[in-house]
C-alpha positions in Angstrom: -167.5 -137.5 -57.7 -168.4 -135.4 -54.7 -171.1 -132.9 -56.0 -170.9 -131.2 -52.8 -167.3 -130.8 -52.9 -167.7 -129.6 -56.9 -170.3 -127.0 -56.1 -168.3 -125.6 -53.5 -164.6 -125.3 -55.2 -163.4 -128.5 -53.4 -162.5 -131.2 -56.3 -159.2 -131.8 -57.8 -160.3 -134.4 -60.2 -163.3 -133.7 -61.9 -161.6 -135.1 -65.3 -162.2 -138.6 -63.8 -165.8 -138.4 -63.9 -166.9 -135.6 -66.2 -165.9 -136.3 -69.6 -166.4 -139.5 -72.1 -164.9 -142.6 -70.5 -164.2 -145.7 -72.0 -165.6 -149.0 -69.7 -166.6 -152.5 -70.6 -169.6 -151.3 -71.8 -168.5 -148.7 -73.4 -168.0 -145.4 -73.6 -169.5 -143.2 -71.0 -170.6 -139.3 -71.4 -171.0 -136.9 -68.9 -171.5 -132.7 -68.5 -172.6 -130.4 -66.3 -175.0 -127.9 -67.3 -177.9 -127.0 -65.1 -179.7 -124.4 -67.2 -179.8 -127.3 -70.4 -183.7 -127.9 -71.0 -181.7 -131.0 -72.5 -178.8 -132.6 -74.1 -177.8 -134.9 -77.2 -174.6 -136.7 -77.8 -173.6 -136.4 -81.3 -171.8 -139.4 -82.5 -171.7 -141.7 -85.6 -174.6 -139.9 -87.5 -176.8 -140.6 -84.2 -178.3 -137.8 -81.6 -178.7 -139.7 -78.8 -180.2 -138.4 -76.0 -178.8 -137.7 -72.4 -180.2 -138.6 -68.9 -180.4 -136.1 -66.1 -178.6 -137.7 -62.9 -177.9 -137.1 -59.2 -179.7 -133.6 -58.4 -180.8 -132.7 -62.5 -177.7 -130.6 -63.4 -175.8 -133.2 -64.9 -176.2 -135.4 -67.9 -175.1 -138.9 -68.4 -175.4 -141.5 -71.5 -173.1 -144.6 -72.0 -173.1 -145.9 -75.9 -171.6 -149.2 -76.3 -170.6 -149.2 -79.6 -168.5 -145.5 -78.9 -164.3 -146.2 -79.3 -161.4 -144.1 -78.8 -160.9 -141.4 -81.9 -164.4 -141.3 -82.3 -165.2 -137.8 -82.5 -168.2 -136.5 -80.4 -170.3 -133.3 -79.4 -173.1 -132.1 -77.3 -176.4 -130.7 -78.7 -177.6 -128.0 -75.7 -180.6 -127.2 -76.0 -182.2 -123.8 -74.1 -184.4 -123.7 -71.6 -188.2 -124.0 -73.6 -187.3 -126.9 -75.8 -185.9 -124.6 -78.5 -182.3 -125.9 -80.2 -179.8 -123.7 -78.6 -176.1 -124.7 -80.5 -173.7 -127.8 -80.5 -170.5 -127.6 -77.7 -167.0 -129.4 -77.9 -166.5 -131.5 -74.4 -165.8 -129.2 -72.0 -163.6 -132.2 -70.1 -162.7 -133.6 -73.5 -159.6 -135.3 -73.7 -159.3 -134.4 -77.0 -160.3 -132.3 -80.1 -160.2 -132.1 -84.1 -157.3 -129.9 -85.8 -159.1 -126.3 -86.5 -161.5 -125.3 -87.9 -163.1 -128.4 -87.3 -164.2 -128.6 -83.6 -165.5 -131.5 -81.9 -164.1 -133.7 -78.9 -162.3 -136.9 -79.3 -162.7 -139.9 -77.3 -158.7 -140.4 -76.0 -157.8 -143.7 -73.9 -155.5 -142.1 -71.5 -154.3 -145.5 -70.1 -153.0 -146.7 -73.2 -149.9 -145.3 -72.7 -147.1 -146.7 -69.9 -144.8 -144.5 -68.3 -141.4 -145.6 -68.1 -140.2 -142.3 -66.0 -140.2 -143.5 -62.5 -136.9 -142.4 -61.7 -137.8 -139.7 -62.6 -140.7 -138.7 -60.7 -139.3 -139.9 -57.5 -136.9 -137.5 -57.3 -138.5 -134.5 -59.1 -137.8 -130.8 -57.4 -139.4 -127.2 -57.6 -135.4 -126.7 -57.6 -135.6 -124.2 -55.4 -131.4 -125.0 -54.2 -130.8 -126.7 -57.7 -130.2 -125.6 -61.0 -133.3 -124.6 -63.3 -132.1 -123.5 -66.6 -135.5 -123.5 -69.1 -135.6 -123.4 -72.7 -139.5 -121.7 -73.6 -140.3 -123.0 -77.0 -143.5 -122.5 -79.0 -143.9 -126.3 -80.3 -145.4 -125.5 -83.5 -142.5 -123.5 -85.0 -139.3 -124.1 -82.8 -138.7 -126.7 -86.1 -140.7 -127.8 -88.5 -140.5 -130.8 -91.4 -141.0 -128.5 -94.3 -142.3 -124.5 -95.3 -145.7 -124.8 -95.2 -147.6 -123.2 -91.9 -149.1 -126.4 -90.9 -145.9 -128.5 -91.6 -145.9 -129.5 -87.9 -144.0 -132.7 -86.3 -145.6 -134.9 -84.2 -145.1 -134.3 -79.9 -142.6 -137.3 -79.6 -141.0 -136.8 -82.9 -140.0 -133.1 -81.6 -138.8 -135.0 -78.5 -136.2 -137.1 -80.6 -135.2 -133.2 -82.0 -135.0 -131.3 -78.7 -133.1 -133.9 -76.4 -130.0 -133.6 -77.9 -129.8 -129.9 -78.2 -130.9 -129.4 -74.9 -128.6 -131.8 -74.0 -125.9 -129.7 -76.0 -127.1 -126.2 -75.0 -127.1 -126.6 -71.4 -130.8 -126.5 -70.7 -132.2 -129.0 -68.2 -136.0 -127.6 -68.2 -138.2 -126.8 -71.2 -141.4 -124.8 -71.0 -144.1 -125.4 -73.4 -146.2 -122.2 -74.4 -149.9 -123.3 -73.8 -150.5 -127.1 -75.2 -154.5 -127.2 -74.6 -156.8 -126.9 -77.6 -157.2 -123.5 -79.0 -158.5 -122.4 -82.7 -156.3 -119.6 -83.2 -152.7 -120.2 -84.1 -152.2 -116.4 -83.8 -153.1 -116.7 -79.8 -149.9 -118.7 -78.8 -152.5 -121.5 -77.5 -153.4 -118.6 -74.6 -157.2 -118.9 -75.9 -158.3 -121.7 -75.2 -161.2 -123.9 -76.2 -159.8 -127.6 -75.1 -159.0 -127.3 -71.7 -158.4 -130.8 -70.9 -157.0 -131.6 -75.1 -153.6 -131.4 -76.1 -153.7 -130.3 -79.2 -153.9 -131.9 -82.0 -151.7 -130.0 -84.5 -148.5 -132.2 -83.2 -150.4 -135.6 -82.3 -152.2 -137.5 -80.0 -152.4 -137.0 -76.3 -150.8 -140.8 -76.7 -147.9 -138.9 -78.6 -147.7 -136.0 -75.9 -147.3 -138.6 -73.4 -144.1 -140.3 -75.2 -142.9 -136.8 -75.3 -142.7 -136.1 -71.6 -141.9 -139.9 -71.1 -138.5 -139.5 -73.4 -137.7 -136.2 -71.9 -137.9 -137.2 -68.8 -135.5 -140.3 -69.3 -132.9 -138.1 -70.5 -133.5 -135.9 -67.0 -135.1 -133.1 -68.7 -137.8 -131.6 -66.7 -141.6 -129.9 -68.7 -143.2 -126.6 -67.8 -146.7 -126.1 -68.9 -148.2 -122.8 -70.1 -151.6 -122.9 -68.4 -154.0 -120.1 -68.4 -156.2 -119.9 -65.7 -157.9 -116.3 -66.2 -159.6 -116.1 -69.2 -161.1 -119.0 -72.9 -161.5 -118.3 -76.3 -165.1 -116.8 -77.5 -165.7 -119.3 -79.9 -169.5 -120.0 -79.8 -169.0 -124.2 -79.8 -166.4 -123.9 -76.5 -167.4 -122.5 -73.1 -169.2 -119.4 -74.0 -173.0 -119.5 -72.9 -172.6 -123.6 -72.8 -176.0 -124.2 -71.1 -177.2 -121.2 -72.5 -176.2 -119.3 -69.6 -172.9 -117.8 -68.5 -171.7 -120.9 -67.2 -168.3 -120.0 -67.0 -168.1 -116.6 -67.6 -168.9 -113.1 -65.9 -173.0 -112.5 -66.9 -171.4 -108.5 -67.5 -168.8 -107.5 -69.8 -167.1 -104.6 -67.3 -165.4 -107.3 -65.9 -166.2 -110.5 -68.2 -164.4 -109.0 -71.1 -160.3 -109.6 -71.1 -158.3 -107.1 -72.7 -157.6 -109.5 -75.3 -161.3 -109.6 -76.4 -161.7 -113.0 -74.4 -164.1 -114.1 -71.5 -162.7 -114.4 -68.0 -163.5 -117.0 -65.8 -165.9 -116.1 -62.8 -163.9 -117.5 -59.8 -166.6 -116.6 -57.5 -168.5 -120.4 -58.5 -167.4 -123.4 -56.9 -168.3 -125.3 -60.6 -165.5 -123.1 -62.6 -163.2 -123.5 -59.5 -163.1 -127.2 -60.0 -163.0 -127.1 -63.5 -159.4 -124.7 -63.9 -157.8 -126.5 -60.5 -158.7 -130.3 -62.3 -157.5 -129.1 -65.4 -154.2 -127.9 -63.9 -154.0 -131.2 -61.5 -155.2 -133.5 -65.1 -151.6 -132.1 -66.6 -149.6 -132.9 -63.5 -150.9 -135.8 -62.9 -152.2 -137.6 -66.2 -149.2 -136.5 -68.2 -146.2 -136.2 -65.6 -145.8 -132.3 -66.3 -143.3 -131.2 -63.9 -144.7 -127.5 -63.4 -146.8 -125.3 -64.8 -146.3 -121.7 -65.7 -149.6 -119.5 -65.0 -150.5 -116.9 -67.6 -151.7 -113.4 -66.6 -151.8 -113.7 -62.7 -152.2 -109.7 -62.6 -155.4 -110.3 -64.1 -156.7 -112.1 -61.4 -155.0 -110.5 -58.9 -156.4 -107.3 -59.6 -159.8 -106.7 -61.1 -158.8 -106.6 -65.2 -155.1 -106.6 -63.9 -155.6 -102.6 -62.3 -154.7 -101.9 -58.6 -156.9 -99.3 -59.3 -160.0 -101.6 -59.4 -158.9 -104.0 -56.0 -157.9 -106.8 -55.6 -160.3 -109.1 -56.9 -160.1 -111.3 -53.6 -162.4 -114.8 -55.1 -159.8 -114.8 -57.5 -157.1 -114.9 -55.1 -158.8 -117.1 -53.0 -159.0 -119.7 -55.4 -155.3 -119.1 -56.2 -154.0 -120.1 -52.8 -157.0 -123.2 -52.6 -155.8 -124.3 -56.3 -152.0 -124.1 -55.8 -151.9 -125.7 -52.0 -153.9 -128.6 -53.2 -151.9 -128.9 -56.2 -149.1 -129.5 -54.4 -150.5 -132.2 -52.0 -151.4 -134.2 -54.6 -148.3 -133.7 -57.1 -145.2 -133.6 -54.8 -142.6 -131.6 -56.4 -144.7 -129.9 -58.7 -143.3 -126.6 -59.5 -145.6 -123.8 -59.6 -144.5 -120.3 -61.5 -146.8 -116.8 -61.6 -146.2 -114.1 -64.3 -147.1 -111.5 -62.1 -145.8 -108.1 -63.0 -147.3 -106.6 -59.8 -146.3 -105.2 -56.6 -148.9 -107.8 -54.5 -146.7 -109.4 -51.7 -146.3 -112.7 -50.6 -146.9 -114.2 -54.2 -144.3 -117.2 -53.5 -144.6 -117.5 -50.1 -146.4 -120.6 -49.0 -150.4 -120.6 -48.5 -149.9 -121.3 -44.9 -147.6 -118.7 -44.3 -150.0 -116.6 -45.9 -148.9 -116.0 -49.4 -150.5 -116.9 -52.8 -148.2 -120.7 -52.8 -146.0 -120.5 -55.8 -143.0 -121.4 -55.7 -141.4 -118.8 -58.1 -142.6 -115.0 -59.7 -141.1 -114.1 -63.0 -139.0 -110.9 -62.2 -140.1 -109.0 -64.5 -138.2 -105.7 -63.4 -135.0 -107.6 -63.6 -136.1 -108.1 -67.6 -137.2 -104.5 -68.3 -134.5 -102.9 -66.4 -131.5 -105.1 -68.5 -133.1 -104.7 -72.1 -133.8 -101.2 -71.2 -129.7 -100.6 -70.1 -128.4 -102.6 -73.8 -130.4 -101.1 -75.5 -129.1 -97.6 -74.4 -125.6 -96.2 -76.1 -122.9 -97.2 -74.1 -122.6 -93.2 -73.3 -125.5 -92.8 -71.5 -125.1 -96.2 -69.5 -123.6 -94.2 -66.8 -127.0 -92.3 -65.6 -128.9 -95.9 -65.7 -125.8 -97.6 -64.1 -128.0 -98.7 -61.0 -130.8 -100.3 -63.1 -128.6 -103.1 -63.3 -128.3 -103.1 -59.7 -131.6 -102.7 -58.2 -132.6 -106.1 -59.1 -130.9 -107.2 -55.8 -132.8 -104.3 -53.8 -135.8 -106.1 -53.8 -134.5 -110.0 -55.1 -135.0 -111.4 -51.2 -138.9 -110.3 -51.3 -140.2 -113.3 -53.6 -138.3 -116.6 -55.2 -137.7 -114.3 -58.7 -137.0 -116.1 -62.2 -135.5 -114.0 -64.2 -137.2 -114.8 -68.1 -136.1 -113.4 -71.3 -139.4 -114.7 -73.1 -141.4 -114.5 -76.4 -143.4 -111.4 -75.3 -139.5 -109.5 -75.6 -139.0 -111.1 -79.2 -142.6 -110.2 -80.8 -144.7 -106.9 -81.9 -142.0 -105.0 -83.0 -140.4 -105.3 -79.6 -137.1 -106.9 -81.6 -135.2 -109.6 -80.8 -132.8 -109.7 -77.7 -129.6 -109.5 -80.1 -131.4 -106.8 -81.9 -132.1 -105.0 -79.1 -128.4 -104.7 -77.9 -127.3 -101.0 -79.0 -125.4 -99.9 -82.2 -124.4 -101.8 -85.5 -124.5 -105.9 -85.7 -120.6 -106.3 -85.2 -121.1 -104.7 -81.7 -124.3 -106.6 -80.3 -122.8 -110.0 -80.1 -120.4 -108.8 -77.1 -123.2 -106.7 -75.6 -125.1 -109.7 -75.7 -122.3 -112.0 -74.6 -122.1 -110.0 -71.2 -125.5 -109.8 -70.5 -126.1 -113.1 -70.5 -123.4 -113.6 -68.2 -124.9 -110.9 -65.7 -127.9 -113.2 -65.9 -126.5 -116.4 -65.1 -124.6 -115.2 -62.8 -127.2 -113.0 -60.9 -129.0 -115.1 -58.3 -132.9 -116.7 -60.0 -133.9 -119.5 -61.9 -133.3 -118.4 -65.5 -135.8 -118.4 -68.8 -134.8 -118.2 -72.1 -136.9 -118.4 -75.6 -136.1 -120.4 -78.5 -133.4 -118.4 -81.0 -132.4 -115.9 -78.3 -129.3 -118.6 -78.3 -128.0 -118.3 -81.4 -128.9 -114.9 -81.6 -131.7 -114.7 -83.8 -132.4 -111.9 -86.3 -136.0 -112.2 -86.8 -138.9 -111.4 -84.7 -140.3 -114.4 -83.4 -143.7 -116.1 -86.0 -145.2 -118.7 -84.5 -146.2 -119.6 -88.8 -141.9 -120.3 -89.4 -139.1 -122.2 -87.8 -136.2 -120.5 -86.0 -134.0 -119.4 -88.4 -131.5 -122.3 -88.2 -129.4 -120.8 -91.3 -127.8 -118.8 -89.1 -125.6 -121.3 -87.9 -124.2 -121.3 -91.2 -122.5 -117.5 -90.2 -119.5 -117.6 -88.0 -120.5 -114.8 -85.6 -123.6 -116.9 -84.6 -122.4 -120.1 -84.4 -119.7 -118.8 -82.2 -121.8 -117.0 -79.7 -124.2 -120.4 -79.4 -121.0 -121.9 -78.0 -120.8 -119.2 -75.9 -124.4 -119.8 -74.5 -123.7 -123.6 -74.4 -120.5 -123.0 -72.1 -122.6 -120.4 -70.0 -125.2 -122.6 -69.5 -123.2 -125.7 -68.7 -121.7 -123.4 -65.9 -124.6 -122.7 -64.4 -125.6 -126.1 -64.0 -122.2 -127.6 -63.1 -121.1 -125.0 -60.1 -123.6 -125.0 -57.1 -122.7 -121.9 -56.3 -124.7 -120.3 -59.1 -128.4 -122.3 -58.0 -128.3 -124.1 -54.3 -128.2 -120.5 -52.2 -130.5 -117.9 -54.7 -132.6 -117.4 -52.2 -130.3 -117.1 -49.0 -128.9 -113.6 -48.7 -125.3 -115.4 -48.2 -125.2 -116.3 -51.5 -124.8 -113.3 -53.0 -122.1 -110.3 -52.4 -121.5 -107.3 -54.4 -117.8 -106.6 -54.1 -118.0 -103.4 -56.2 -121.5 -101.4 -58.1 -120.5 -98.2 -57.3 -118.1 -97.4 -60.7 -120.8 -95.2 -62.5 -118.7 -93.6 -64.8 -116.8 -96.7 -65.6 -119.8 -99.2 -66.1 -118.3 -102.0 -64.5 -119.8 -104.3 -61.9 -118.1 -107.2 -59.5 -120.0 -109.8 -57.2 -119.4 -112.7 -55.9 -121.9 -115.9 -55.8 -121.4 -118.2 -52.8 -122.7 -122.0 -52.0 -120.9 -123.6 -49.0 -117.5 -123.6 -49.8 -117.7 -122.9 -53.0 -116.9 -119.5 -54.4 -117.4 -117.2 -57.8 -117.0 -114.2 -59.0 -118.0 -112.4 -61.7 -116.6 -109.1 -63.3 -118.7 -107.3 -65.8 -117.4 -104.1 -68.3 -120.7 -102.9 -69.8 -118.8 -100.5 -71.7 -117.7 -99.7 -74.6 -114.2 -98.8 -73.8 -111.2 -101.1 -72.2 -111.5 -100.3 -68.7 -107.3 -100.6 -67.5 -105.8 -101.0 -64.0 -109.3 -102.4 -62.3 -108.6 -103.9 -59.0 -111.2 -105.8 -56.1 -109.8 -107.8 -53.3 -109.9 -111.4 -53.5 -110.9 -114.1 -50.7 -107.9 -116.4 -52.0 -104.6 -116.0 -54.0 -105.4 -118.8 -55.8 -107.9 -118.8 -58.6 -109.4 -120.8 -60.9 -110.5 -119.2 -64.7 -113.8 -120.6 -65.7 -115.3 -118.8 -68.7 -114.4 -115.3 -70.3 -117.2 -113.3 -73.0 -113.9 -112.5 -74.6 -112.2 -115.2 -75.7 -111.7 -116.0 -79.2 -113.9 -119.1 -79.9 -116.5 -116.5 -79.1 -115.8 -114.3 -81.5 -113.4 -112.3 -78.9 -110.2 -110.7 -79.0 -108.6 -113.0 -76.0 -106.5 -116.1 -76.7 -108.6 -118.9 -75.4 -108.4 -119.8 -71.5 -106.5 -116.4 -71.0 -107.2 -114.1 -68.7 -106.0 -110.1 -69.2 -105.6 -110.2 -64.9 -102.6 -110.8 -62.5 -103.2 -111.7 -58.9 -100.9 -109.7 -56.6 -101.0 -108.9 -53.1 -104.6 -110.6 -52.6 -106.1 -108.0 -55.1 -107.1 -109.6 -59.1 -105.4 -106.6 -61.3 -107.3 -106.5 -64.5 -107.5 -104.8 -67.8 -111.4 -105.7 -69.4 -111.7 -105.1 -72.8 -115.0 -103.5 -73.9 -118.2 -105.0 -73.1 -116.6 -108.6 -72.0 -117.0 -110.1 -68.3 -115.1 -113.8 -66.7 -116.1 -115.9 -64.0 -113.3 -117.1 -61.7 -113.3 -119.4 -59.1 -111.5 -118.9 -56.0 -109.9 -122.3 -54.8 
């Protein structure tokens, strides 16, 4: 490894060096901890002792007899000879299942890749379709009722491919896979960096997952948290007996969630977060990753108040412009919720390099609008269209996710306004405006089958409710929607060329109803919305053609509607579509 390039923020691959690595003579250990007065490997029963190497700031031991799924540890000790504590791997490929907390020794070449199609032709999508599916692995479904009735990565894989397969979804995103002791945190504290973990497997087993999805052309996003780790004594915290990793002061070393940020000022912790997110790309052929919290680093604790926190943004645009030279095709995605320009705009244009933003204005602004009585829809009739006031400024993705389903936030069918019969065509429509609406989408596990319950990552979805005719009708609803967004070009090649979208008519205020039209080449749709309660009669925009194509209406009775299938309550006369939209129902046409 170049220690230059390490101490100064320049390596991508620190994982091949740093770590425990099997050889012909066995296994090799390495860490980095320049304050250590000295270091054991814990293995077998044995402490055996650690040699400094290079310039004294890193420890090395090979031990022959070591194999992989032998578990390990490091004994640290301070600075004076006195025993300081006993650390997981920070580079550890793997861990043991909480509480229990040692590295694993994992063979990462022992698993063959059979995805080369695949990877040759992988996308950030930015002109195709990307429709993602967010699940939470441990409880999307689960083998029995217990909380740590779990299936394995790649027997989840056999589960999910043919319902994403059914439901239209050709991405899925993974909420945070690396180590982390605390099922409660979502996997968004971590303490394995570099370890899958192991509640669902090996990382052999996470490897056949991404291997079988990606042979059924299913793309993976990876959670990955760059900002902050857990505070568990064994992990990061103090590992040399300094703060290594961490802030040395808690003003700004102490995350709102009780956790310690990462000090992106050292070169050492820079190399560390950018190899763990190249280790994913590259060692496990995740297509993307998702970034928690960019705010936070943007900002100093996330507060424009404070500044911008401009190491941390430095090593943003360094991390996510080398990532992509040495992953082409990755796909990089911030959940930013501020105003900072230039997020997705590329490093050498002078932006941050991602390639998308979650727009989360486009979420609050929708929820906030169904979630208000259809009578006083009229005074926020424009939230639904200032989305496209600022849409051009970043590549948005527009993400219903599990922070809208959790701590008493509701579910997004519970959210929709007024008694249960009346929130499945509230719901219906609104996720027609957001298919239609230009953006990647993002949607989390339940929202489509309309899920009752707030989301616990301790049960399954609530997979009875297919059993009940209202929700087993509106997931063939969201299976037909999200089959039309993948199948019509219209709705994914031009979302970020201002041609692609038109609004024929958002000025009916009193009315709540809302025409556009989404373009591609030659193609052309259009969408008509009626987000109120009340049929909306003799509702007329000018059409492009006379002849028209009816692709999907909210309305129709295999939904749950009050429309005959495949009809359509509109004439076409005079190059004007004549309608009559009953309450809270939008169609798609397509103008041939």
């Amino acid at each position: 490894m170049d220690t230059y390039g390490f101490y100064t923020g320049q390596v991508f691959d620190a994982y091949e060096w740093l770590g425990a690595h099997i050889g012909g003579d066995g296994v090799t250990f390495r860490t980095f901890a320049p304050n250590a007065a000295g270091i054991q490997v814990l293995h077998g029963g044995r402490e055996i002792s650690m040699n400094q190497i290079i310039d004294g700031n890193f420890y090395e031991v090979t031990i022959p007899d070591a194999k992989a799924g032998d578990p390990y540890e490091y004994r640290i000790f301070k600075q004076g000879g006195r025993y300081y504590t006993d650390h997981c791997d920070p580079y550890g490929y793997g861990m043991e299942l909480r509480p229990n907390h040692k590295s694993i020794i994992r063979d990462l070449n022992a698993y063959r890749f059979d995805d080369a199609a695949w990877m040759k032709q992988r996308s950030n999508c930015l002109d195709r379709p990307l429709n993602i599916y967010e699940i939470h692995a441990g409880s999307w479904k689960k083998p029995g009722e217990q909380q740590e009735d779990w299936y394995r990565y790649d027997e989840l894989a056999d589960l999910l491919i043919p319902y994403l397969k059914e439901s239209g979804y050709n991405y899925i995103e993974l909420m945070p896979i690396s180590e982390h002791p605390c099922d409660e945190s979502w996997g968004y504290q971590n303490t394995g960096f570099f370890a899958p973990t192991s509640r669902y497997g090996t990382a052999e087993d996470f490897m056949r997952m991404i291997d079988r999805l990606h042979q059924n052309k299913i793309g993976v996003i990876l959670d990955f948290v760059p900002v902050h780790f857990a505070v568990d004594y064994y992990a990061l915290e103090q590992y040399d007996g300094s703060a290594l990793y961490e802030y040395p002061h808690n003003d700004v070393g102490v995350s709102e969630w009780g956790s310690h940020n990462f000090m992106h000022s050292r070169g050492e912790v820079r190399c560390f977060l950018q190899s763990a997110a190249d280790y994913w790309l590259k060692k496990y052929h995740i297509d993307g990753l998702r970034m928690d919290a960019i705010s936070r680093m943007i900002y100093w604790q996330g507060d424009e108040r404070r500044g911008v926190n401009g190491n941390a943004v430095e090593f943003l645009k360094v991390m996510n412009r080398g990532l992509k030279e040495r992953n082409p095709g990755c796909l990089l995605t911030a959940e930013d919720s501020t105003n900072f320009p230039s997020v997705t705009r590329s490093v050498e244009e002078g932006g941050l390099g991602f390639d998308y933003k979650w727009d989360m204005g486009f979420m609050h602004d929708t929820l906030d609008y169904f979630q208000t009585p259809p009578e006083g829809r009229t005074n926020k009739y424009h939230q639904i269209t200032f989305s496209m006031m600022y849409y051009y400024n970043e590549h948005y993705l527009l993400p219903f996710s599990h922070d809208e389903v959790v701590h008493g936030k509701a579910t997004i069918l519970q959210k929709m306004c007024n008694d249960y019969e009346v929130k499945f065509p509230q719901a219906r429509v609104m996720y027609m405006y957001m298919m239609m609406h230009p953006g990647k989408k993002l949607n989390f596990m339940g929202n489509e089958f309309g899920q009752l319950r707030e989301w616990d990552e301790k049960r399954q979805q609530d997979w009875l409710l297919f059993g009940y005719d209202k929700h087993r009708a509106f997931y063939r609803y969201m299976c037909e929607l999200n089959h039309l967004y993948l199948n019509h070009p219209a709705l994914s090649a031009w979302d970020y060329n201002p041609e692609g979208f038109t609004w024929i008519d958002c000025q009916q205020e009193i009315r709540c109803v809302y025409s556009f039209a989404r373009k591609c080449g030659t193609e052309q749709l259009i969408t008509v919305l009626n987000m109120n309660g009340w049929k909306q009669d003799f509702y007329s925009i000018d059409l492009p053609s006379t002849n028209v194509e009816v692709l999907l209406y909210s309305d129709w009775k295999r939904f749950d509607g009050a429309t005959e299938d495949w009809e359509l309550p509109c004439t076409v006369s005079e190059g004007k579509l004549n309608c009559v939209l009953n309450p809270f129902s939008g169609f798609v046409i397509r103008c041939l």
